[in-house]
C-alpha positions as CSV (number, residue, x, y, z in Angstrom):
1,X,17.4,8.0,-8.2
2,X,14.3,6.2,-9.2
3,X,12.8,3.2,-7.8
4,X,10.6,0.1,-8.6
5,X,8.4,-0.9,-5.2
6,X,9.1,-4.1,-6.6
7,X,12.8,-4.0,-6.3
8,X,12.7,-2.4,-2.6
9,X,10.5,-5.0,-1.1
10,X,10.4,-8.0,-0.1
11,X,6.4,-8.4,0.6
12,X,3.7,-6.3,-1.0
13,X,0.6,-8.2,-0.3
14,X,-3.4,-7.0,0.6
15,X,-5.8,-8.9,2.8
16,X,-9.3,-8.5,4.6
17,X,-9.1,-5.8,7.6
18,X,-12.9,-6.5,8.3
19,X,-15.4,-7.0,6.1
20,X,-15.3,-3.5,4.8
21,X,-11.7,-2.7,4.8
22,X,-9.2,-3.5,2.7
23,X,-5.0,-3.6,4.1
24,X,-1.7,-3.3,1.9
25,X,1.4,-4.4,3.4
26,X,4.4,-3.5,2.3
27,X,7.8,-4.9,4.0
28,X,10.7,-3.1,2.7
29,X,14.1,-5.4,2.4
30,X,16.8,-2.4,3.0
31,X,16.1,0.1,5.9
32,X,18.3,2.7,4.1
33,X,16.3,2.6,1.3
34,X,12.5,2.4,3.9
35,X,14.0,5.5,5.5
36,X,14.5,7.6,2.6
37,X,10.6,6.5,1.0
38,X,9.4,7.7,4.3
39,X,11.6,10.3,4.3
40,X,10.2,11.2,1.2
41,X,6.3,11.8,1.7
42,X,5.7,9.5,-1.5
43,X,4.0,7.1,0.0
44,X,0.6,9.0,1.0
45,X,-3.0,9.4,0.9
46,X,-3.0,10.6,-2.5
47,X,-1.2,8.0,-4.1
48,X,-2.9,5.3,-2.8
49,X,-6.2,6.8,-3.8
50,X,-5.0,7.1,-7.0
51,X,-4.0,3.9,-7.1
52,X,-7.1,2.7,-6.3
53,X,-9.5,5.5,-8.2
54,X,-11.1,6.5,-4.7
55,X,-11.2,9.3,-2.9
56,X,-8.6,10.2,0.1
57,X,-11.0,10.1,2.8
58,X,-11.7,6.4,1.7
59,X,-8.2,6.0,2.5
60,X,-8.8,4.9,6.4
61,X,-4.8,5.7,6.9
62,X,-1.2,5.1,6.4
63,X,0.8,3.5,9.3
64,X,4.8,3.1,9.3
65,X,6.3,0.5,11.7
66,X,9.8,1.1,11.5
67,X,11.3,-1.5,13.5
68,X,9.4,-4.0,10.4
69,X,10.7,-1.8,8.1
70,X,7.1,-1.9,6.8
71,X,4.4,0.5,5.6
72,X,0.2,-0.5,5.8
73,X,-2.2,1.3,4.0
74,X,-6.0,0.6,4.9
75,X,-9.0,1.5,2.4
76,X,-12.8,1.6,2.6
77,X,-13.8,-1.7,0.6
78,X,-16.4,-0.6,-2.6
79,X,-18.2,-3.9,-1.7
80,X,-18.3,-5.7,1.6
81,X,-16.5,-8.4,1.6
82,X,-18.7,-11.7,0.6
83,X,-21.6,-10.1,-0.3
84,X,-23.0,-10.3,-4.0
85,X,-20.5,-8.5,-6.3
86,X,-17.6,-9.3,-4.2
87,X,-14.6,-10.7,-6.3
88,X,-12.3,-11.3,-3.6
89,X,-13.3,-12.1,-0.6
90,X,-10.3,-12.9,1.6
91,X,-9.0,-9.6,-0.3
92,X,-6.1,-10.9,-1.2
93,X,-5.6,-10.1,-4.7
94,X,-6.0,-6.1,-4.4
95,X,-2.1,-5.7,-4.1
96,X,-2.0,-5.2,-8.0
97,X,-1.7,-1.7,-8.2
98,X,1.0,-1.0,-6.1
99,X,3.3,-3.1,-8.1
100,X,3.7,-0.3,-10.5
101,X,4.9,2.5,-7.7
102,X,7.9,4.4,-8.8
103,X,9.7,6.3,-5.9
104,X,11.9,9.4,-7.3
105,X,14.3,9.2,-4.1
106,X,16.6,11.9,-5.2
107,X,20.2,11.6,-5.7
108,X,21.9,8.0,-5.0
């Protein structure tokens, strides 16, 4: 059974963690369906760094919080946040690229 990230969740959203970190939240609505995307490994290091064309150790980690059915990723910024260059300041608009995830969740 395959999955749109978009269908699964009910927030996927990015913001500032620091001026030279960027966070992903994503709040799953069904904790059958959280389970078996964590269950799965899918959502790692590597995706996200592909995601993001960056390297894995710019991805500063991965944390599940189950009872929020949620997962956070946290990336190095490119640019620190405000200085000259920097297109998003609050970081909110770096969500984008996760919108397209595809889970392959096995049989339904």
């Amino acid at each position: 059974m395959k999955v749109n990230l978009i269908d699964i969740a009910d927030v996927i959203r990015s913001k500032n963690s620091g001026p030279y970190e960027l966070t992903m939240d994503v709040i799953f609505k069904d904790r059958n369906v959280y389970e078996k995307v964590l269950e799965s490994g899918q959502f790692n290091k590597k995706l996200i760094a592909g995601l993001y064309s960056i390297d894995e150790s710019d991805v500063a980690g991965i944390v599940e919080f189950i009872p929020a059915k949620a997962i956070k990723a946290t990336i190095k910024r490119k640019i620190v946040s405000g200085s000259i260059g920097d297109t998003d300041v609050y970081g909110a608009q770096q969500h984008a690229p996760l919108l397209g995830i595809v889970f392959d969740l096995g049989e339904g």
